[in-house]
N, C-alpha and C positions, 0 to 999 in steps of 0.2 A: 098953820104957819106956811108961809112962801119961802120954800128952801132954799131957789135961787136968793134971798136976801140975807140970808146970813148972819141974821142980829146978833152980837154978842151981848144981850140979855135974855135970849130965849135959851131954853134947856130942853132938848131932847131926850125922850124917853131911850132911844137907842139911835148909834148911828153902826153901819152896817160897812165894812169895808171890803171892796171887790162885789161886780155884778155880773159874775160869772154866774153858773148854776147853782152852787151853795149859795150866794147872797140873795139871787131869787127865791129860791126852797124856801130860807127863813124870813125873806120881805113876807110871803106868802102867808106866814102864821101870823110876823109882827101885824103885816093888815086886819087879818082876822080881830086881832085883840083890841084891835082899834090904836095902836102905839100910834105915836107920833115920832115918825125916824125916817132914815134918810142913806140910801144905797151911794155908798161913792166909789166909781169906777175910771180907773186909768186912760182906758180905751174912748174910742171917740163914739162908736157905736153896740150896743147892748150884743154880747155875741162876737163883738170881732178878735179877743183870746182865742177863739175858731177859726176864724174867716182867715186867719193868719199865718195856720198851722199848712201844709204842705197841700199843692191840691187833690190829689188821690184819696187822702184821710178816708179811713170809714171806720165808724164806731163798730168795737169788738161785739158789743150789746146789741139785740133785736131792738128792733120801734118799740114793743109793749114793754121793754124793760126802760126806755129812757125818760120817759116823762115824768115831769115834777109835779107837785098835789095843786089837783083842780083842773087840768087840762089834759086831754090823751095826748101822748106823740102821734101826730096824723100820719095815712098813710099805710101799708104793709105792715101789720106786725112781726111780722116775720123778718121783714127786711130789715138789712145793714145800713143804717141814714149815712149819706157824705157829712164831713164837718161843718160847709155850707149850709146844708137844711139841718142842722142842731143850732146853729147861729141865730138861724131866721124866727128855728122856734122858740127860743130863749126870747128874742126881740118883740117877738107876737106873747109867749110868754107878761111879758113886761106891761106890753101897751094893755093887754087886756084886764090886767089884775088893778093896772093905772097906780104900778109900785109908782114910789116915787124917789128912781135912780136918776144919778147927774154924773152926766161921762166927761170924759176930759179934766178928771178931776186925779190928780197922783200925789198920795197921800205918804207925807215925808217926816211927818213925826205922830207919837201918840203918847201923852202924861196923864199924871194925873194931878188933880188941885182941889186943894176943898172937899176932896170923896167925891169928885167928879172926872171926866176927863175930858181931857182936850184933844180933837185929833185937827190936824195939820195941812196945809196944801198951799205952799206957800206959804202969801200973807193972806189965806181965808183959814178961818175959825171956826168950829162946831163943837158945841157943850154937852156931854149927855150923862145919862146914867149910867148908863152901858154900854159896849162896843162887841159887835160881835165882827172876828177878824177871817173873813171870809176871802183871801186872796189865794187859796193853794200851797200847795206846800212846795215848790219849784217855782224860779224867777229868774234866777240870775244860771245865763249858760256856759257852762265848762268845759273848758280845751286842756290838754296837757302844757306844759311851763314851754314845752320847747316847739311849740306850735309858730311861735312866731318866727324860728330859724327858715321854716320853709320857703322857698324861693318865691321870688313875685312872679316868676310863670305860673306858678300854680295854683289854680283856683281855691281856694278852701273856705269850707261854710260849715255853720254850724246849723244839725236839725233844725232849729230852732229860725234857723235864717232860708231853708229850704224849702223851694218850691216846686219846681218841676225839675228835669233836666236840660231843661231847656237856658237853665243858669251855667249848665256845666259847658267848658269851650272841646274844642275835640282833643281827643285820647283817651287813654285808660283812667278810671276811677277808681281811690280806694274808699272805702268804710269803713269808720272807725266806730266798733260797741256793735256786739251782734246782740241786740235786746230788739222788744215787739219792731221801734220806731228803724233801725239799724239793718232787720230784714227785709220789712217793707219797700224802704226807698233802695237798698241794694236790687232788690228783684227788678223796682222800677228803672233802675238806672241801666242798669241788663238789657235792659231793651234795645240801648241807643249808644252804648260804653262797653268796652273791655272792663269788667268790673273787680273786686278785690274787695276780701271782707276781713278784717279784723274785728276778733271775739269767740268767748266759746258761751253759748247761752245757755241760759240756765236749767234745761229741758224744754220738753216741748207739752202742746196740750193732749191729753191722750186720744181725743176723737178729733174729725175732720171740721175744721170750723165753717159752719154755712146754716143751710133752712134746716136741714134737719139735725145738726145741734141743738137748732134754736128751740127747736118743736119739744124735741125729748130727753137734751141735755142741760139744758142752759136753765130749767127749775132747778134741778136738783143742783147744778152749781150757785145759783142765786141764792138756794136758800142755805147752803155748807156756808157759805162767804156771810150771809148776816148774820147765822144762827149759830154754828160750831165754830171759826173762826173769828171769831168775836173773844174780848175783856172779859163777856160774858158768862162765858164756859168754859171749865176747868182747861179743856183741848185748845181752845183759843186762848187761854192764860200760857199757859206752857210754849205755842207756836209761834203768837206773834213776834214776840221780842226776836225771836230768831231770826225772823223774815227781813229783819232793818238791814241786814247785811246779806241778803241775798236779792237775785235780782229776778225780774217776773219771768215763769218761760215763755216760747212763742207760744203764737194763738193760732193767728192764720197763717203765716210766713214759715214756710219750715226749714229745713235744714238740706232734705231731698229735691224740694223746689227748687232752691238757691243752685243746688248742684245742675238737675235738668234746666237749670235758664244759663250754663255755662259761668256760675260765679263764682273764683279762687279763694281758696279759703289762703288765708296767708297768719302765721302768728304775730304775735304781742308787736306794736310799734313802740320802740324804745325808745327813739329819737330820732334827729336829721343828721344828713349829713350830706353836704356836699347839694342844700337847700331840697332834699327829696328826703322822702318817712324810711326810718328803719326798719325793718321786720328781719324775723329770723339769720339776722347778724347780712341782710344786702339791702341796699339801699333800693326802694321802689321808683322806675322808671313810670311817674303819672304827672297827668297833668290835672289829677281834679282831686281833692280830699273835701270828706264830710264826714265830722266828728259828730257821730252821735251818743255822744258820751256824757250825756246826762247833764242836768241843772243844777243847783244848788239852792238852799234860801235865804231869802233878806230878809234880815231881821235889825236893822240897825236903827233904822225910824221909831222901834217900840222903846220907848224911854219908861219901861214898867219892868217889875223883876218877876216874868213867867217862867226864866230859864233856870234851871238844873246847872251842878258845876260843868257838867259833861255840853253843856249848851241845846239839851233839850227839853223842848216846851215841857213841863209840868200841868197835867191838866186831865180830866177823867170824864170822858164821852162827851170833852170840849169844854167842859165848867174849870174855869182855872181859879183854884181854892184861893189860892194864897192872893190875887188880886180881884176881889168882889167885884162885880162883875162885868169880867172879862171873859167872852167867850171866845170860840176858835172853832172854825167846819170846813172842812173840806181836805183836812190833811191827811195824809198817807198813814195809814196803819193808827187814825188816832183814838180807834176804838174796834174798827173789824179791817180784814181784809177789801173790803168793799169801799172804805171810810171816803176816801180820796175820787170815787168813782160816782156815777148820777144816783146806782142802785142806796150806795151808803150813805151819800149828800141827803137822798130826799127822807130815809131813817132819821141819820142823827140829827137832822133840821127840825124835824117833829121832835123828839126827842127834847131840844136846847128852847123848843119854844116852851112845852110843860113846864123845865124848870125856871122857866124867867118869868111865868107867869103864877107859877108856886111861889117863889121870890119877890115878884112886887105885891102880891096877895099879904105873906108874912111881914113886909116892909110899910104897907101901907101908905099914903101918899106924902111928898115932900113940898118942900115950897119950890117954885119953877124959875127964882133969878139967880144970878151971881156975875160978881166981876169978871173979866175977863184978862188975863196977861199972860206972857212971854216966859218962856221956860227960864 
């Protein structure tokens, strides 16, 4: 079938939402199996959830830890790729395997009809059997309520909107959220700003992150994060749940750095006053704020019941029981510490592919038409 056509009498075997790295990992098995399915991604180009992110980015992970199944990460194994060349390779990725992802595509409902579903983009339609909901677990970016008090002199951006410093105008900068993303661009801004950090992080990684982590630490982290820190083992039963409310320590960016690059640690911002951030009961004299204080998810487009009273996904190494089949990859903590990262992506991807093909084996084939209507 020609996906760009759209027929609403054709039934797809699976449609795949988000063509990020989770959606490629499982296009990658769906090919194998010969499906007939269909990657739909927001972005205009394969990779650009990267190309997007700040430009210093560099993956925490070595080359030989990043690649997805059937292709090495080229390059250094040892080395730390920029976001850039993860983009590129996601995109080369894509053309090579000849998935078949359609960008510019932002998918705003998802039902079901008939023991089928429907998912949404606009007024274009897609029928399947299956949906595997591969967007991440982060989308929509978080500021405090009283963010918008602050004055219009002063710059303020959220991680998520940040690029260089070269966005900041002159003065001192503060930092909001000392997590991985919150030390990095503090250091960077350090450069070029009087800087200011709000947060206290969650600790730090116990060795020095670089080649020789990568050489003789980063197995034995790879395999605690898939193997003990996992659903799977008792230790990983016990730890995960706990982790939802804690926040990762640094990796590379530490605490002593931040200090030798001249960066004030300042406490909690409480609010404005007088159009400038509160801290420690005085109002901060800056001309730049960058909140990076984490995202949230959207989940309002899912017109299906995978949630929990509590508003969390219900679902077990991505197989969501209670709605046949309905999958989910790429979310944070959704089966190991790894889950939400390339090393867990390209696991439970293998993983969600066995059971969709143990599933349509037990199911056996159905007839490929049905109507087509409006929620």
């Amino acid at each position: 079938m020609n996906i760009a056509e759209n027929r609403s009498d054709d039934v797809l075997d699976a449609v795949v939402i988000g063509g990020g790295q989770a959606g490629l990992a499982i296009g990658y098995h769906l090919m194998r199996q010969g499906r007939d399915f269909v990657i739909l991604d927001a972005h205009e180009r394969v990779g650009d959830a990267w190309r997007m992110r700040w430009d210093s980015l560099r993956l925490f992970t070595p080359a030989k830890y990043d690649a997805l199944p059937g292709m090495p990460f080229p390059g250094d194994p040892l080395a730390f790729p920029g976001k850039d060349e993860l983009a590129d390779y996601l995109e080369g990725y894509a053309a090579r395997f000849q998935l078949p992802v359609l960008t510019g595509v932002h998918v705003d409902g998802l039902w079901r009809e008939d023991g089928r579903f429907i998912v949404a983009a606009g007024d274009r339609r897609w029928i399947a059997e299956r949906v595997i909901v591969a967007t991440g677990a982060f989308h929509e970016p978080t500021v405090p309520d009283f963010a918008g008090g602050l004055g219009a002199s002063v710059v303020q951006l959220h991680s998520a909107e940040y690029r260089s410093p070269r966005q900041l105008q002159p003065g001192p900068a503060l930092v909001v959220g000392l997590g991985n993303s919150g030390a990095e661009i503090a250091l960077e801004v350090s450069r070029t700003h009087a800087t200011m950090v709000s947060g206290t992080p969650a600790g730090e990684l116990p060795v020095r992150h670089g080649r020789t982590a990568a050489r003789f630490v980063f197995p034995i982290v790879r395999f605690a994060g898939l193997h003990v820190l996992s659903l799977g083992s008792p230790i990983g039963r016990r730890v995960l749940p706990k982790l939802t409310t804690h926040a990762a320590p640094l990796i590379r960016t530490r605490r002593k750095e931040l200090a030798a690059a001249g960066v004030a640690p300042v406490g909690r911002v409480t609010g404005v006053r007088d159009g400038l951030p509160v801290a420690d009961g005085r109002a901060l004299d800056v001309a730049n704020v960058i909140w990076c204080t984490g995202s949230r998810s959207d989940v309002g487009w899912m017109h299906v019941p995978p949630f929990d009273e509590t508003g969390q996904l219900r679902q077990w190494r991505g197989v969501v029981e209670s709605v046949p089949g309905l999958y989910v990859l790429g979310q944070d903590l959704m089966y190991s510490i790894n889950s939400d990262s390339l090393l867990g992506t390209v696991r439970d991807a293998a993983y969600l592919a066995r059971r969709i093909a143990e599933e349509r084996r037990a199911a056996g084939s159905r007839p490929r038409s049905v109507a087509l209507s409006k929620p």
